[in-house]
C-alpha positions as CSV (number, residue, x, y, z in Angstrom):
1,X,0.0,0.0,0.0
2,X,0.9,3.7,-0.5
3,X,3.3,5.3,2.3
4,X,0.6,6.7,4.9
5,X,3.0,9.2,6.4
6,X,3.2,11.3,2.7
7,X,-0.2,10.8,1.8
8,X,-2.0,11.5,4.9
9,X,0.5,14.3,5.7
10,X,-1.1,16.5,8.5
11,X,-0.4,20.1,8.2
12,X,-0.7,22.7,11.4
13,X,-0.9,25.9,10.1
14,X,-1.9,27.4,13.1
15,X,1.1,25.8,15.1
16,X,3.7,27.4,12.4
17,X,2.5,30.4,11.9
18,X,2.6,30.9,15.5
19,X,6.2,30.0,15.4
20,X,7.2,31.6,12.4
21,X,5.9,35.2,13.9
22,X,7.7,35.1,16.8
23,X,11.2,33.7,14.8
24,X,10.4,37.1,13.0
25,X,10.5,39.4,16.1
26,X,13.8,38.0,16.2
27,X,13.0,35.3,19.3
28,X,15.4,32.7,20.3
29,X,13.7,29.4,21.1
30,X,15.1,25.8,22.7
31,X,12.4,23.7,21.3
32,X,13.0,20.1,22.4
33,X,10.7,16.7,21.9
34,X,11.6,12.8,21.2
35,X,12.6,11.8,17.9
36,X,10.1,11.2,14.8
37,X,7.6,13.2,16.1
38,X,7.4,15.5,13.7
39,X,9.7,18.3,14.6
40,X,12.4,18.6,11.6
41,X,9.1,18.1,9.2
42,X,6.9,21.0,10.8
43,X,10.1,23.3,10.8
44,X,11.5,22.8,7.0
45,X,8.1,22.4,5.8
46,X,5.4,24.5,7.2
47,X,7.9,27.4,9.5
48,X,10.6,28.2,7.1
49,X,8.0,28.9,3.9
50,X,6.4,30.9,6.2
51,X,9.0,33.1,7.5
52,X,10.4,33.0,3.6
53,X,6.9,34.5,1.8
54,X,7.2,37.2,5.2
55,X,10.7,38.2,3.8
56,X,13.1,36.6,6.0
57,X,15.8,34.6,4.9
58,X,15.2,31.1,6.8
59,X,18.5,28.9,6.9
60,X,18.6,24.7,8.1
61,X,21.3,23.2,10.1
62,X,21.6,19.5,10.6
63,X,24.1,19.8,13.2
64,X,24.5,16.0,13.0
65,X,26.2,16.4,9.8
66,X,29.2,16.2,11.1
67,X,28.3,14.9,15.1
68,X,32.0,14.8,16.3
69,X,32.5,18.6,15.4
70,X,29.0,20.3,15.4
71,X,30.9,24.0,14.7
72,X,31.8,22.3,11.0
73,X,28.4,21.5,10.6
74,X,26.7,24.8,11.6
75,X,29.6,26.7,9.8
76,X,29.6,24.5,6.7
77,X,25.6,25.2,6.3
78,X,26.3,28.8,6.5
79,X,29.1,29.2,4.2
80,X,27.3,26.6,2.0
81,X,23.9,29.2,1.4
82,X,26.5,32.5,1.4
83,X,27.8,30.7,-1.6
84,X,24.4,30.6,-3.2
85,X,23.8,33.6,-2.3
86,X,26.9,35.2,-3.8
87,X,26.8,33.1,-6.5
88,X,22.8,33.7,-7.4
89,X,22.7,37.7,-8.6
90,X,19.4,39.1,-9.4
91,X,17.5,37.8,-7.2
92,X,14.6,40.4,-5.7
93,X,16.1,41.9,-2.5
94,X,19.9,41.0,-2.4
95,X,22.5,43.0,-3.2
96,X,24.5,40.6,-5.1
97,X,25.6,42.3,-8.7
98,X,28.2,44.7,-6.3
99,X,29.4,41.6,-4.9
100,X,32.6,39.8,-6.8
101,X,33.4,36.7,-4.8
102,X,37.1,36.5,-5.2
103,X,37.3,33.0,-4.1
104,X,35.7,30.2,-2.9
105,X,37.9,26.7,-1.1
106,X,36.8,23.2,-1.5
107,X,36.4,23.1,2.4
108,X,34.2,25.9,2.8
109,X,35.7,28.1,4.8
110,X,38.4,30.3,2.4
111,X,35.7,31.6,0.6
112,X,36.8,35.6,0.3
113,X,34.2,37.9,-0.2
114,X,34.9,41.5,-2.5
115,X,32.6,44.3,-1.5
116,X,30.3,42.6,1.2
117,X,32.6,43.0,4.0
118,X,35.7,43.5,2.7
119,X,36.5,40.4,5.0
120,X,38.2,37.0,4.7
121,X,36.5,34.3,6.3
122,X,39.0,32.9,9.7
123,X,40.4,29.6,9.4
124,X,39.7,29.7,13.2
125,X,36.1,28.2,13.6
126,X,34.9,30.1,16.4
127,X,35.7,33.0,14.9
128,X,34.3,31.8,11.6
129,X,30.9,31.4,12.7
130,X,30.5,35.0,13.7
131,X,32.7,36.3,10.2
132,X,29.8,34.1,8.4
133,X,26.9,35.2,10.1
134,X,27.5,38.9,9.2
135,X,28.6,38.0,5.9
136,X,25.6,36.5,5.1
137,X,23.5,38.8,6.9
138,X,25.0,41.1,4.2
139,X,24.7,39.3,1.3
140,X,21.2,38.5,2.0
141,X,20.1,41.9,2.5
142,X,17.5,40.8,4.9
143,X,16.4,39.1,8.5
144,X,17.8,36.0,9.1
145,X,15.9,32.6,10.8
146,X,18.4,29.6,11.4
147,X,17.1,26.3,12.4
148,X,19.3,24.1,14.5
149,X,17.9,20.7,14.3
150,X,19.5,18.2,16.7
151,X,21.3,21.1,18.6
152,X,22.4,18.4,21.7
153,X,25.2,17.4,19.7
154,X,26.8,20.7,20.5
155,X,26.0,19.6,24.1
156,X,27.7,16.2,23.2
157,X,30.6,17.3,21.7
158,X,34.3,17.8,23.6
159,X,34.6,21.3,23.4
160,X,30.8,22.0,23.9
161,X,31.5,25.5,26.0
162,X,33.9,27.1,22.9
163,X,31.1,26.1,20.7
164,X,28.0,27.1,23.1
165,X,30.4,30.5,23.7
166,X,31.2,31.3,20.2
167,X,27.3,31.2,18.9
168,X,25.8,33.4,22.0
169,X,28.9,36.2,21.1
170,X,28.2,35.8,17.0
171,X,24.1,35.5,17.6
172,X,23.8,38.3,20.3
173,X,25.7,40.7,18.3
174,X,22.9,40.4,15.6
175,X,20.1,39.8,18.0
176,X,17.7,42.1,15.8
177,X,18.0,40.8,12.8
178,X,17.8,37.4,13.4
179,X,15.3,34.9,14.9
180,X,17.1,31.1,15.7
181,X,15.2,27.9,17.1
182,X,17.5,25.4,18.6
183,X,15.5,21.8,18.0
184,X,16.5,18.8,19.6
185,X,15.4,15.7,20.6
186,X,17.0,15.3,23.8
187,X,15.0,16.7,26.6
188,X,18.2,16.3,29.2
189,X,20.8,17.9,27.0
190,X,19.1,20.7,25.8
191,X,17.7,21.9,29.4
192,X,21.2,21.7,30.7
193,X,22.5,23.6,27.8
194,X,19.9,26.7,28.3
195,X,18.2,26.3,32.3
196,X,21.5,25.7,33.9
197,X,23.5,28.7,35.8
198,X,27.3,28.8,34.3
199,X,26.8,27.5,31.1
200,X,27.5,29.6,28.2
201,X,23.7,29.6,26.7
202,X,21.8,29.6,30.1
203,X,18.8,32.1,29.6
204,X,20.0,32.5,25.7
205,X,16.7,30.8,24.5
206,X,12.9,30.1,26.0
207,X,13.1,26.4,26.1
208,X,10.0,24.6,25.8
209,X,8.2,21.2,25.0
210,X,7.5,20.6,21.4
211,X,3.7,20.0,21.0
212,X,3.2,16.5,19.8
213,X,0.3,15.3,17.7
214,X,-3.0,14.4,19.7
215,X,-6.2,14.3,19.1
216,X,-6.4,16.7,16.1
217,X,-3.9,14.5,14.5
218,X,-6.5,11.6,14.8
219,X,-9.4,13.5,13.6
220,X,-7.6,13.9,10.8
221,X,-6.5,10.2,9.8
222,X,-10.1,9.0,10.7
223,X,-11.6,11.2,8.1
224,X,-8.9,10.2,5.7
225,X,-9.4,6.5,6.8
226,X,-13.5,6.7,6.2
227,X,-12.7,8.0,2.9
228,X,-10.6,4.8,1.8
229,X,-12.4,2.4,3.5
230,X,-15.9,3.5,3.9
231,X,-15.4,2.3,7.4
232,X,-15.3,4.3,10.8
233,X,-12.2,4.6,12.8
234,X,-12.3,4.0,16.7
235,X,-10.8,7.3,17.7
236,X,-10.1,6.7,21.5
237,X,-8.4,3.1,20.7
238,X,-6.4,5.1,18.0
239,X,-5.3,7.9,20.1
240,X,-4.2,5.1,22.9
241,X,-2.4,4.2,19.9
242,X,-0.9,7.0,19.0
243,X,0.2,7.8,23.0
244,X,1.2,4.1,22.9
245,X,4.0,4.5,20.2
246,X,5.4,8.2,21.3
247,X,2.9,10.4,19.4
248,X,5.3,9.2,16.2
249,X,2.9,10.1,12.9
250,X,4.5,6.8,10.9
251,X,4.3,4.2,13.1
252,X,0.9,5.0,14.1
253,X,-0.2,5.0,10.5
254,X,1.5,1.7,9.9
255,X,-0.3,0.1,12.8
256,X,-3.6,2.3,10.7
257,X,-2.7,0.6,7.7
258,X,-2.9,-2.4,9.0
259,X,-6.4,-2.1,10.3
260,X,-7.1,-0.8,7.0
261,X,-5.8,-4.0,5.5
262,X,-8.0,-6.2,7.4
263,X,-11.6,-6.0,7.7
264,X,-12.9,-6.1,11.6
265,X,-9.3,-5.1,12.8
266,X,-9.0,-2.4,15.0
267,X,-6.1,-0.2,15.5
268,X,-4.8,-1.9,18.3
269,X,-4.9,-5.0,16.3
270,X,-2.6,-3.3,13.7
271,X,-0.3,-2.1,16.1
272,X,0.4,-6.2,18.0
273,X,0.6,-7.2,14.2
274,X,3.4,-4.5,13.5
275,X,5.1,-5.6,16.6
276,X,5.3,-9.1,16.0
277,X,8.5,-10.8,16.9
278,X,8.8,-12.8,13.9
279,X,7.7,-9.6,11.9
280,X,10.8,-7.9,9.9
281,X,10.8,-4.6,11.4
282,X,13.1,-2.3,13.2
283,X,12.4,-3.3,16.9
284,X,13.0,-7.0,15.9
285,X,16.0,-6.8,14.0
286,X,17.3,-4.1,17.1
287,X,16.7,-6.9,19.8
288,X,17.8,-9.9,17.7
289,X,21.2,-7.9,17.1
290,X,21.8,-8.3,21.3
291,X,23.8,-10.1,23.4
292,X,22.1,-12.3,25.9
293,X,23.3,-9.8,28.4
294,X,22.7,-6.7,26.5
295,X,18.7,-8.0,25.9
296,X,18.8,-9.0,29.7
297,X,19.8,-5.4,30.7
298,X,17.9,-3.6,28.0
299,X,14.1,-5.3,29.3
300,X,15.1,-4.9,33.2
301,X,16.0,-0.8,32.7
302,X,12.4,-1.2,31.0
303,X,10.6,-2.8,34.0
304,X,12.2,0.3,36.0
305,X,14.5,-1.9,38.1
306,X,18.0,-1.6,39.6
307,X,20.3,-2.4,37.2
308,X,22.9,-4.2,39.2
309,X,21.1,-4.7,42.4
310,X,21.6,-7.9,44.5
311,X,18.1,-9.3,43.0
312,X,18.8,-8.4,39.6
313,X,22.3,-10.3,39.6
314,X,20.6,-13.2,40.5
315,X,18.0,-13.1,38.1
316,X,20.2,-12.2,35.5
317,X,22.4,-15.3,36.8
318,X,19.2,-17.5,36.3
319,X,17.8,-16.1,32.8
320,X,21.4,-16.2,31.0
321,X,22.2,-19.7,32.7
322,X,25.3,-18.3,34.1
323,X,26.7,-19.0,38.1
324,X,27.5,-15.3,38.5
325,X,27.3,-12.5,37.0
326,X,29.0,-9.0,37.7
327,X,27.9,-5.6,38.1
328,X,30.7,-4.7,35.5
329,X,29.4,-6.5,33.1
330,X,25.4,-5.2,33.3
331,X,27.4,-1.6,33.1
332,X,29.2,-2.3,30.2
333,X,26.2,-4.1,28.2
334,X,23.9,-0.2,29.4
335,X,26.7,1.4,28.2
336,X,26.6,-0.3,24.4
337,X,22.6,0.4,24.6
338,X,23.0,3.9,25.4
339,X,25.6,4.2,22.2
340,X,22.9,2.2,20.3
341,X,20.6,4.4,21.0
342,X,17.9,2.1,22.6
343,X,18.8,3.4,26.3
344,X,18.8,7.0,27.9
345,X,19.4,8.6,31.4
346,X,15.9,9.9,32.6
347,X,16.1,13.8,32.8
348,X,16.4,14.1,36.8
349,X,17.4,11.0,37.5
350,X,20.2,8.5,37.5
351,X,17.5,5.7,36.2
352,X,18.1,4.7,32.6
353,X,15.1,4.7,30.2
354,X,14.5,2.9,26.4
355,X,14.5,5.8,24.2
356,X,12.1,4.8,21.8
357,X,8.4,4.6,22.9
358,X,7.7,1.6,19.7
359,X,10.1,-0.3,21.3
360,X,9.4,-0.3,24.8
361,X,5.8,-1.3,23.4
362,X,7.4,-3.8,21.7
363,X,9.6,-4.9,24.9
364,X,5.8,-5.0,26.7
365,X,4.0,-7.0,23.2
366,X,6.7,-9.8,24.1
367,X,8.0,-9.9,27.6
368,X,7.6,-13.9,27.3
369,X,10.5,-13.8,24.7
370,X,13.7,-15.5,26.4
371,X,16.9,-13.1,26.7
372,X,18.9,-16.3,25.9
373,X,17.2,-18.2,23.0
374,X,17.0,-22.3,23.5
């Protein structure tokens, strides 16, 4: 069947044209909510046109581009639409024919600009960011929106202060002319980055929840499902759906299409069906690539027990057919699931989480499943 997530696409105009206003008045916002949500969708696709048709120049940047040095990334998007800019003359509202681009490197930051500026962009990167933030400001001849989507990298990254300290001294030197929202989707990182006292953003941004898709969201698929199907959909079993798998819009509509695909389904029934075991889907192939141990430790942190607790060892002793087994060894196999990506610290707490809602359902769906297969 055709790809639910494109074709039953779910625009909130109301949502991004709220945003894109006050990215215009030049407003710095931390916006932060899990993963496939919706976040990176509702920003390139809905906010950035907007702010563009209002005359503002709106500019991504996929700081995971490069996740071991997040400056490269930002700087490298920056220098990357200066270019097109520079490169681009005639177009309504830039001042772009005066500007002869002496030369532009193959790494993207030697680029030397002739009448904008004057300047020569720094090797150094910190003081790059802030050399191509004015150039560009220049070139553009208008306001300036950047979007930093998965901003905790910077958080994440060895030298995170320089970084952090080198875009509030570029960004608050050009505070009215340019609007910046800082996505990410870790909750933890992104608090500590902007609500803690000593860091170098603290109180640089309004840092808020991203509002995820509820029952608006569902409204909308039924109508699209009763259209397909001539069939109703159960709207309070699909929004437990829907809260069930992280407010995520495409797994939702797979467990959806499901229903659709079976007469007398409901949603719910979709959803066990998408989270069957012996189904080829992400969650199975993530749990079949675990050690014994690792599988052990990744459904305990998901029944909210100790981790290496007494009672835990010994369980972990019985399930993996083992005489002992160390606390070490549970700290190494969290360890490789945080790296994976399939556990997290809880924000507040030294209790580790799975990151992904679909898969602790799918932890719940098959708790029977042995850690050690016979």
């Amino acid at each position: 069947m055709n790809d639910l997530t494109l074709l039953w696409h779910y625009n909130r105009p109301k949502l991004a044209q709220a945003l894109a206003q006050r990215l215009l008045r030049h407003e710095r916002i931390a916006m932060f909510g899990p993963r496939q949500t919706g976040k990176t969708t509702l920003l390139r696709e809905e906010v950035m046109p907007a702010i563009d048709k209002a005359g503002a120049l709106p500019l991504y940047v996929e700081c995971w581009l490069d996740k071991a040095r997040p400056l490269h990334s930002i700087n490298y998007a920056l220098n990357k639409t200066l270019e097109g800019l520079l490169l681009s003359p005639g177009q309504p509202g830039r001042r772009l024919a005066r500007t002869p681009v002496r030369k532009i490197g193959a790494a993207g930051l030697s680029l030397e600009l002739g009448e904008v500026g004057q300047r020569k962009i720094p090797d150094n990167p910190f003081l790059a960011f802030d050399a191509l933030l004015t150039s560009l400001l220049e070139a553009a001849g208008r306001d300036l929106v950047l979007v930093f989507d998965e901003f905790q990298a910077v958080a994440e990254a060895p030298d995170a202060d320089a970084i952090a300290a080198a875009l509030r001294a570029g960004l608050t030197q050009v505070s009215d002319r340019v609007g910046v929202v800082f996505s990410g989707s870790s909750q933890t990182l992104l608090l500590e980055m902007f609500s803690r006292a000593q860091t170098p953003l603290y109180n640089f941004a309004n840092a808020e929840p991203y509002p995820l898709l509820q029952e608006d969201f569902v409204g909308h698929v039924a109508r699209q499902y009763a259209a397909a199907t001539q069939r109703d959909l159960n709207q309070a079993i699909a929004l437990r759906v829907l809260e069930a798998v992280g407010h995520q819009p495409a797994p939702f509509l797979n467990a959806v299409g499901n229903a659709m695909s079976k007469p007398g389904w409901s949603v719910e029934d979709g959803l066990a069906a998408m989270l069957d075991p012996k189904a080829v889907n992400t969650w199975s192939t993530a749990w079949a690539g675990l050690t014994d141990l690792q599988r052990f430790a990744l459904r305990t942190a998901h029944a909210g027990l100790p981790l290496t607790a007494a009672a835990t060892l010994q369980q972990a002793a019985v399930d993996l057919g083992q005489a002992k087994v160390q606390p070490s060894s549970i700290t190494r196999a969290v360890e490789t699931l945080v790296d994976r990506g399939l556990l997290e610290r809880e924000p507040g707490s030294r209790r580790y989480v799975v990151s992904d809602p679909v898969m602790a359902a799918w932890l719940t769906q098959n708790a029977a499943l042995p850690v050690k297969p016979a």
